[in-house]
N, C-alpha and C positions, 0 to 999 in steps of 0.2 A: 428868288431866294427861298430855299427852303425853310419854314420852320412847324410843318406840323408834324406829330409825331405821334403812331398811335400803341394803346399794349393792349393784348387779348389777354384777359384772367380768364381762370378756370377755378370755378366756384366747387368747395369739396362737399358732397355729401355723405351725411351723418347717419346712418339704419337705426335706430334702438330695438336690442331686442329684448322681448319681455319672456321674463322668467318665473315659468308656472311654480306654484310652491309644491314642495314635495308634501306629499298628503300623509299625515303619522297614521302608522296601523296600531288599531284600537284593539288591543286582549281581551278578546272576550274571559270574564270573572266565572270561575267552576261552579256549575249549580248545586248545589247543596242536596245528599242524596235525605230524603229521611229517613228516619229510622222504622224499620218496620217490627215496631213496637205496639203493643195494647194502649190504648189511651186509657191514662190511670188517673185518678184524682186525687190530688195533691193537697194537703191541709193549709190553711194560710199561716207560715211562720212566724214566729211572733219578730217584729221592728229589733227586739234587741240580741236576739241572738243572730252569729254567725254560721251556722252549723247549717251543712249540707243534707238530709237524710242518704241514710248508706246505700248502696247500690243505684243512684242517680248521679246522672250528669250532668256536670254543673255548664250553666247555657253560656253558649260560647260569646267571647268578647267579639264586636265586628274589628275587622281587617284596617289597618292604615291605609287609606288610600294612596298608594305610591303613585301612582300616573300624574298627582299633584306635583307639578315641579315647584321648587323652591326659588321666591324672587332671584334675580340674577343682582349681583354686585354692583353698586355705580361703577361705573370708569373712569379711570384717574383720569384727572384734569391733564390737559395737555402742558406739556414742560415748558416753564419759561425759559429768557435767559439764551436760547439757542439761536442764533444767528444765521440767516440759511441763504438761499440767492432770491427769495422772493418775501423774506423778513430778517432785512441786516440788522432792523434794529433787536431783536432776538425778542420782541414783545410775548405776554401773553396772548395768547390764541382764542380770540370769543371776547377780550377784555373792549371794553368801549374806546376811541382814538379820543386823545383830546381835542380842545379846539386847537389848541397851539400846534398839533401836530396833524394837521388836517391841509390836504392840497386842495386847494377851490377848482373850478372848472375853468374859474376865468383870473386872472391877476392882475387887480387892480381895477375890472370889468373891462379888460383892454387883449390884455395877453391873452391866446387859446391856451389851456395846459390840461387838454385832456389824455397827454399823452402817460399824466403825471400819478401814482397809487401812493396814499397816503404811508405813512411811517407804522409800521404792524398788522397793514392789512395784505389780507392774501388772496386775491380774486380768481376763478379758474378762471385757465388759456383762456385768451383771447379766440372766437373765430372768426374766421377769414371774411364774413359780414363787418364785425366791429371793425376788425381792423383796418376794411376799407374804407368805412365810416371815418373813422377819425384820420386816417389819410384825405380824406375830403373835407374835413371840418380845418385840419389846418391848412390847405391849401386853398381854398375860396372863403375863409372867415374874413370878415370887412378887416382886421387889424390887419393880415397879409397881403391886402390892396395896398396901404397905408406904409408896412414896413417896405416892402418894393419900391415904394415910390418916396423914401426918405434914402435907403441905399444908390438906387439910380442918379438921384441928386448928388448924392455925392462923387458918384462914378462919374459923373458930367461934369462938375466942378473942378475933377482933381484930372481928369482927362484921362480918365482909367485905358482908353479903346478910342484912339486921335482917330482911327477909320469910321468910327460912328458917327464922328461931327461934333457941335456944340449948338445949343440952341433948345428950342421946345422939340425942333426935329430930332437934334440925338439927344434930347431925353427921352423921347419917344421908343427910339431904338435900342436905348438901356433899358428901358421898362420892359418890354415886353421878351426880352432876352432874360432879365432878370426872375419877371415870375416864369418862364417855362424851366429856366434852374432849379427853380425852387420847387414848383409842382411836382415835376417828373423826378425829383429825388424823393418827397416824400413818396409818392408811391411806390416807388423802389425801397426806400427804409423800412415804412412804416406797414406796407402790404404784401407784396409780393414776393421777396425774397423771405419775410419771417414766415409767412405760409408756405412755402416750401420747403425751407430748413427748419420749421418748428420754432422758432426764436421767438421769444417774448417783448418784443420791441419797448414796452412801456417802462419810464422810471418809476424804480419800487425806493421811496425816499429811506433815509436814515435815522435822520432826527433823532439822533442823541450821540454825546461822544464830543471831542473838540475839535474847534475850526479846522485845524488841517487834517485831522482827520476824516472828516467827512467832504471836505473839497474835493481831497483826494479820492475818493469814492466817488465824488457823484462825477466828476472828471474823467473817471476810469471807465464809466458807464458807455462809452461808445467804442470801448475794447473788447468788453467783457460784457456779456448780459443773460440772463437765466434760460433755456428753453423751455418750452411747454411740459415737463417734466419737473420744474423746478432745479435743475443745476444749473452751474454757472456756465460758460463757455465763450468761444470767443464769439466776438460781433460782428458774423460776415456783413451779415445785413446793413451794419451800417458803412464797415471800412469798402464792402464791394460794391453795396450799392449806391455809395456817392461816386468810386470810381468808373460808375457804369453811367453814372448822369454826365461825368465830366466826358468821357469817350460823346456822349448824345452832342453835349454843346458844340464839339468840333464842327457840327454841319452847318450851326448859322452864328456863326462868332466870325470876327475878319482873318484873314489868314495868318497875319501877325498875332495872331493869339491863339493859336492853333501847335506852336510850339511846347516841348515837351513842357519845359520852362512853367512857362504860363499856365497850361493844365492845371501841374505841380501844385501854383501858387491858389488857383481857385480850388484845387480839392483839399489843401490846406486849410484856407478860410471856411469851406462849408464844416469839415470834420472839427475845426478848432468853434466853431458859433456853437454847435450842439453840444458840445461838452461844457462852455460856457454857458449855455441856455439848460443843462441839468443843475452846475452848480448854481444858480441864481432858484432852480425851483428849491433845491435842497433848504436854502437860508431863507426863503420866503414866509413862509410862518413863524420864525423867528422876528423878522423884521417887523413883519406885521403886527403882533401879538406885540414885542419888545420896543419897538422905534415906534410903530405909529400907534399906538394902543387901539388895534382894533381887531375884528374875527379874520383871518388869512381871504 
């Protein structure tokens, strides 16, 4: 039976190149010719008069230094209020996140949610390193040993896959089917396909606005999600690249599950859990902060 399966990334690199300042050309100031004049001597004026004597010239005021340039203007503060694909909530820009609207790393210290950006804040793209990070952090985090082996129970229980058996032996056989599902699509979600299409795979939360309005949002997030440019677009990465783990299962699933049907139904479930696992990040500093009275 087959079930290993391998993928070759190709890691992008990045050049910087540095840019010499252009060097200002300095005007040389006209030298001053003298005058070729007798050196005469001059009585000391008295303090209170203004009076030039006649046929002298009166000594020249120095020059304004123009080459001084004048401070430059602050910069308006960036606009609030605007709502964009990587700050729905239209936050100010630079303004501090509350606690209440703050996504933790971890939920509950159980859940991974590093997939998750706080409500106003605006991180650059992701690279192709992060992103495979956090493809590895949700897929070998101890909670995803854990949640694997609470679905396979159930898969065993309810007889999801009668060719698999019943027992420790086909829970065995759920298990290990279950996490190569689950692996091989995050790194299809979460890596691979957004480094190629530019897609920003990470939830940029809401937090503000009412209940269905923001369900609706964070539910919508595995349709629609920002690229590395900041606009919206659609979500190949997530709608192809679950369809592309569900094509992989075909090789070690029984063959009675190998039906269009059945596919269907499991890329169903994986596309409807992430959309449900956005809305719960969305409400989760609410809950925290409101129900249990504590930091998200």
């Amino acid at each position: 039976m087959r079930y290993f399966s391998s993928f070759a990334f190709i890691l992008f690199v990045s050049c910087a190149l540095a840019q010499q300042p252009d060097s200002a050309s300095s005007s040389a100031a006209p030298t001053p010719t003298p005058a070729a004049t007798e050196p005469t001597t001059t009585a000391p004026t008295p303090a209170a008069t203004d009076q030039t004597p006649a046929g002298t010239d009166a000594p020249a005021q120095p020059a304004p230094d123009q080459s001084t340039q004048s401070p430059k203007p602050p910069e308006a503060p960036a606009q609030s209020g605007v709502p964009s694909a990587t700050n729905p909530s239209g936050a100010q820009l630079g303004e501090p996140i509350p606690e209440s609207k703050r996504q933790p790393k971890r939920i509950l210290g159980i859940m991974p949610n590093y997939r998750a950006v706080s409500a106003g804040a605006i991180p650059p793209p992701p690279t192709a390193k992060q992103a495979f990070k956090v493809a590895t952090q949700n897929s070998f985090d101890y909670s995803s040993f854990v949640f694997v082996g609470v679905t396979s129970a159930l898969a065993e229980g309810t007889d999801a896959h009668p060719q698999l058996g019943k027992g420790m032996a086909g829970f065995g056989r759920y298990y290990w089917r279950g996490f190569l599902d689950k692996t091989d699509g995050n790194y299809l979600v979460i890596f691979a396909l957004p480094t190629i299409l530019h897609e920003d795979e990470r939830y940029y939360a809401k937090g503000e606005g009412g209940f269905l309005k923001r369900a609706a949002y964070s539910s919508s997030r595995v349709l629609i999600t920002p690229s590395y440019h900041g606009h919206n677009t659609f979500n190949f990465s997530e709608v192809v690249g679950r369809g592309i783990a569900q094509g992989i299962s075909r090789e070690y699933y029984p063959s009675s599950d190998r039906t269009l049907g059945a596919l269907a139904v499991r890329y169903g479930y994986a596309v409807g859990r992430d959309a449900l696992t956005n809305v719960f990040r969305e409400f989760w500093p609410d809950i925290a902060t409101h129900v249990l009275r504590r930091h998200p």
